[in-house]
Backbone bond lengths (Angstrom), bond angles and torsions (degrees), N, CA, C in turn:
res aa  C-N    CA-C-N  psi(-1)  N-CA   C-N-CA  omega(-1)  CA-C   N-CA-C  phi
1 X - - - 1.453 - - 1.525 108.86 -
2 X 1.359 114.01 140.21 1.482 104.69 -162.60 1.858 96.55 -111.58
3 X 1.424 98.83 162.65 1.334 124.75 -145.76 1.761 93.58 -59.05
4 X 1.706 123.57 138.99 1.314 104.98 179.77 1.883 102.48 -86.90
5 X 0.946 98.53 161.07 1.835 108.38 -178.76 1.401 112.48 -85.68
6 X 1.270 108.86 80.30 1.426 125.64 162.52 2.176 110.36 -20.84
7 X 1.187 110.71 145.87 1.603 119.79 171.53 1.664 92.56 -107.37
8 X 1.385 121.03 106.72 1.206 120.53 161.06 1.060 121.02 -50.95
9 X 1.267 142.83 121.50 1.689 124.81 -161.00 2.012 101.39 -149.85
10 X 1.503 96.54 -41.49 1.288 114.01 169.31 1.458 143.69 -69.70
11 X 0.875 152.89 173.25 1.497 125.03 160.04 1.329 114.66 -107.37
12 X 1.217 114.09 -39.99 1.611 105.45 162.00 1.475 107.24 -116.08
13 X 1.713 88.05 159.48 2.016 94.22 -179.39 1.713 101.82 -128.05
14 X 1.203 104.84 153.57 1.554 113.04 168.41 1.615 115.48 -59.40
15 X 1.476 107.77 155.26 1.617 87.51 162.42 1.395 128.17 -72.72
16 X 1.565 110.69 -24.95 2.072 97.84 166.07 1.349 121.08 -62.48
17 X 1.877 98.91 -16.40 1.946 73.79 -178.16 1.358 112.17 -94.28
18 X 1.308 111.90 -13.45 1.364 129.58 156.63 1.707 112.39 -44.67
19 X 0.936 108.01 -57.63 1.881 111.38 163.18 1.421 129.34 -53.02
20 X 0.932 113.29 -46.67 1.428 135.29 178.42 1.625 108.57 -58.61
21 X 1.496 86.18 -66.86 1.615 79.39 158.27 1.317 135.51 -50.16
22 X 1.119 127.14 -53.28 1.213 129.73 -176.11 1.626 114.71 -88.19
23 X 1.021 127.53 -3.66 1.876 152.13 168.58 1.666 71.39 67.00
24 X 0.930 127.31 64.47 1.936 116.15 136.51 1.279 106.37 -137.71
25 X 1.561 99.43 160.34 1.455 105.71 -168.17 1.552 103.43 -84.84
26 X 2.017 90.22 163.91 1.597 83.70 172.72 1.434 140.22 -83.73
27 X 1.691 89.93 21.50 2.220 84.06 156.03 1.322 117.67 -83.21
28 X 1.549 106.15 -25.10 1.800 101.32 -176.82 1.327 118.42 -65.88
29 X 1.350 106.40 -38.43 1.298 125.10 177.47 1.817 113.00 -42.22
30 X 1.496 93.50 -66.11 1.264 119.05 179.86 1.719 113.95 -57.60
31 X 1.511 109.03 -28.29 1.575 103.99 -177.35 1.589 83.15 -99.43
32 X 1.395 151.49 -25.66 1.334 110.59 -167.08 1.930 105.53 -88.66
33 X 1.439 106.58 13.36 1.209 88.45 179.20 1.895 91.92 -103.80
34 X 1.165 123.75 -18.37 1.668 110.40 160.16 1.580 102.44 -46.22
35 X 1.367 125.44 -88.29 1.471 144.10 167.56 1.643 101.29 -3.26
36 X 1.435 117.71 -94.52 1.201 111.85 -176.68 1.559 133.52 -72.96
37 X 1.183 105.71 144.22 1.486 107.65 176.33 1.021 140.20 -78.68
38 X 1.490 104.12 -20.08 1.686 134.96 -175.62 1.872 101.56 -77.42
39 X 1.394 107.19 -35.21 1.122 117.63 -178.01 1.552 117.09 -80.01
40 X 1.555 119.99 92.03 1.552 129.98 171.79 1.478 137.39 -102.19
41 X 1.517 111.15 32.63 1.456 88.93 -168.12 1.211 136.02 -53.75
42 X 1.776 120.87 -176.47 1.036 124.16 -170.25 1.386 110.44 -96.65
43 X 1.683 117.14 133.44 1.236 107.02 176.40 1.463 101.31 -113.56
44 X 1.337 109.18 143.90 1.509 129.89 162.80 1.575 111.34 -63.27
45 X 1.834 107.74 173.63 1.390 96.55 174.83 1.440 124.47 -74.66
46 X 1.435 120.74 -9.75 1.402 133.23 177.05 1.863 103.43 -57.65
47 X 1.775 104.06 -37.73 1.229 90.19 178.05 1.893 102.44 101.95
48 X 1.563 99.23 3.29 1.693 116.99 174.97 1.638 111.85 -96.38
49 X 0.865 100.59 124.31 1.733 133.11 -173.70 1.906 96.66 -65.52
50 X 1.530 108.50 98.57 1.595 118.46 156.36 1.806 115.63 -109.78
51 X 1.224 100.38 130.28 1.076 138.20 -164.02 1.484 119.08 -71.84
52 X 1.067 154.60 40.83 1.706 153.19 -155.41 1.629 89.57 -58.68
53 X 1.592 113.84 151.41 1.289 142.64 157.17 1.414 110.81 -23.71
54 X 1.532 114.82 -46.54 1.329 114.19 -176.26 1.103 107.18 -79.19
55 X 1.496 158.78 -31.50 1.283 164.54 155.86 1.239 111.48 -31.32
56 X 1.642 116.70 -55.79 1.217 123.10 -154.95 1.879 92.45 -71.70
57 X 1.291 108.45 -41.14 1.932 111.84 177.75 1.435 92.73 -56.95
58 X 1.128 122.54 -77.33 1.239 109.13 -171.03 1.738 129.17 -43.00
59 X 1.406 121.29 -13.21 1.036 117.19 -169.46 1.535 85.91 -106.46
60 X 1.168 134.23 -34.34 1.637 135.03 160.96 1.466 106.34 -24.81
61 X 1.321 134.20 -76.77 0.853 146.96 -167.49 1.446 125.54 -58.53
62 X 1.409 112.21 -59.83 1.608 121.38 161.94 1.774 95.10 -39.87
63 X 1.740 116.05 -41.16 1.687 98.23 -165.23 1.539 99.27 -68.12
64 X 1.258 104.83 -39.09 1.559 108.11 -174.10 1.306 119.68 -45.87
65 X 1.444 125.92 -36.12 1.616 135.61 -171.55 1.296 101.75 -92.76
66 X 1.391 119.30 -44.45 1.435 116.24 174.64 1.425 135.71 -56.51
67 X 1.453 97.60 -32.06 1.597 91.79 -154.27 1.429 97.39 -135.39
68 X 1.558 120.77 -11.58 1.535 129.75 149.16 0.902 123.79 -88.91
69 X 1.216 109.74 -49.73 1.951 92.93 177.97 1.482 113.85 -103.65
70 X 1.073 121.64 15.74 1.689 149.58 158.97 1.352 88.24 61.02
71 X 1.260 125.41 63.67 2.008 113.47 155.43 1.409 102.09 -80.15
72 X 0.848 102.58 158.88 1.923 116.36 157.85 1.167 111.08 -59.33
73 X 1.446 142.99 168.04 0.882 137.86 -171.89 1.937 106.06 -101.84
74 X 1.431 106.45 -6.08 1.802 106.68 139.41 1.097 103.23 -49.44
75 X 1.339 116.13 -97.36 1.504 102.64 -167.00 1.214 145.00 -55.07
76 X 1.486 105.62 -14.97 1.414 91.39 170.29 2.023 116.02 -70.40
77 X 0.992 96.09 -36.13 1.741 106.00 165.19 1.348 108.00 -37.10
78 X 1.553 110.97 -55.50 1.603 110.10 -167.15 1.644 88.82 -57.88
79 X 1.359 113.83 -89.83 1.166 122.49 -171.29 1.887 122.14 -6.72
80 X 1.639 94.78 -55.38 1.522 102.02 176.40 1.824 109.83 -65.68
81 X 1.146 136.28 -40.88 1.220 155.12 161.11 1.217 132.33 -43.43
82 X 1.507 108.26 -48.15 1.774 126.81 -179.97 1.745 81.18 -89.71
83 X 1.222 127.93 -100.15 0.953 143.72 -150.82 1.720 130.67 -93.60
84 X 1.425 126.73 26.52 1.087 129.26 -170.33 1.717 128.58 -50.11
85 X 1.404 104.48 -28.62 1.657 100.80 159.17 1.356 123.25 -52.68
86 X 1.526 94.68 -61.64 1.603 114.58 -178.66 1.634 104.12 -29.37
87 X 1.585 90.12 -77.72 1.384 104.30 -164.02 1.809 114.46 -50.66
88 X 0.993 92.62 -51.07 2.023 108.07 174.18 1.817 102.62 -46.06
89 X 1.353 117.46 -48.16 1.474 113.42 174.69 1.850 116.66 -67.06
90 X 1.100 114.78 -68.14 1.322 133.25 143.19 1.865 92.92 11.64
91 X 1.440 83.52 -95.62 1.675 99.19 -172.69 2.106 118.53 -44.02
92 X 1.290 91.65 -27.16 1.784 103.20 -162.68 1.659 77.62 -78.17
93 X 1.605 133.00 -52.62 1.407 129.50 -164.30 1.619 105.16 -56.50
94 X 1.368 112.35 -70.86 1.692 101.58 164.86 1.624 151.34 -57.92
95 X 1.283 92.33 -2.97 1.546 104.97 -177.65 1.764 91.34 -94.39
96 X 1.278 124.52 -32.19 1.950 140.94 176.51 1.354 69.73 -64.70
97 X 1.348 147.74 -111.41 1.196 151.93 -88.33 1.955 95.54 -94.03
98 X 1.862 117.56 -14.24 1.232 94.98 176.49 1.230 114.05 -114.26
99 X 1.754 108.32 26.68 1.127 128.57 -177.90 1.587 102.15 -92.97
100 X 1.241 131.27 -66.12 1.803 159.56 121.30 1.806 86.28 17.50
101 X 1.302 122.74 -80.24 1.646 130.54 -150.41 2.164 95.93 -75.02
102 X 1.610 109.87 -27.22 1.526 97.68 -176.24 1.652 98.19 -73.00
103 X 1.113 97.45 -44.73 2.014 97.71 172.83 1.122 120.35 -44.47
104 X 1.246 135.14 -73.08 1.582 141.11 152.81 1.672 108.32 4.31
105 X 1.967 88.15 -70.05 1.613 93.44 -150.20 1.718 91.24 -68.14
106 X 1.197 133.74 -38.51 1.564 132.96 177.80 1.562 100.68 -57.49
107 X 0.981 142.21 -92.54 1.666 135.19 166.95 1.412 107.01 -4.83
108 X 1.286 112.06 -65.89 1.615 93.99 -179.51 1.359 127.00 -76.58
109 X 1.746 116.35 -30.78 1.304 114.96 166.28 1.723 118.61 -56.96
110 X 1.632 113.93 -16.54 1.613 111.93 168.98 1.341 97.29 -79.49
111 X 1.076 135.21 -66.55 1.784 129.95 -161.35 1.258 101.72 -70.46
112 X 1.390 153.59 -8.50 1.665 127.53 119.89 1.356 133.56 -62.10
113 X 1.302 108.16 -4.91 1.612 113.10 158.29 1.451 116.54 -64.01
114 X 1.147 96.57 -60.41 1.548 118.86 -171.85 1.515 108.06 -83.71
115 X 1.271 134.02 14.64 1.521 109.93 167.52 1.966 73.34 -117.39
116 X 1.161 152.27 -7.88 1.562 134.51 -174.51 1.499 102.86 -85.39
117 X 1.426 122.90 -2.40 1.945 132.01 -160.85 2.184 75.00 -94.15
């Protein structure tokens, strides 16, 4: 099941809603921010992981290489490392394009509503 698309609305997020969003739990979360470097959240004095807007893209993306286009999490490193524009555009074109195909399938799932009335 793929990650639901959070409404940035907040400025910081917990790590469950950080999960939730992304349907992984919060060890992955928690090990891809060991793993990546790009990945810094902010910790409070409790020592609890808040989340800024930019995190949550960044953790978008690692999901995107990981768990869509199934690299290892070597490569997804390389990828973020060698090439992080690339890849960051890359990702903005297909995430547009599976934004584009949920519309479709709703448009057409109404006009088979409406020709069975």
């Amino acid at each position: 099941m793929p990650y639901k698309k959070p409404k940035i609305e907040k400025i910081y997020y917990s790590i469950g809603e950080v999960s939730k969003m992304m349907n992984v739990g919060t060890p992955t979360i928690r090990y891809w921010e060991n793993e990546f470097d790009a990945l810094k959240p902010f910790k409070n004095k409790k020592g609890n992981r808040l989340f800024k807007a930019d995190d949550i893209e960044i953790i978008r993306l690692i999901h995107y290489l990981v768990k869509t286009r199934g690299l290892t999490l070597k490569g997804a490193k390389l990828k973020l490392k060698e090439n992080r524009n690339e890849t960051m555009d890359n990702y903005e074109v297909v995430k547009r394009l599976e934004d584009i195909k949920q519309e479709l399938v709703e448009i057409r799932d109404g006009l088979t509503t409406n020709d069975e009335d």
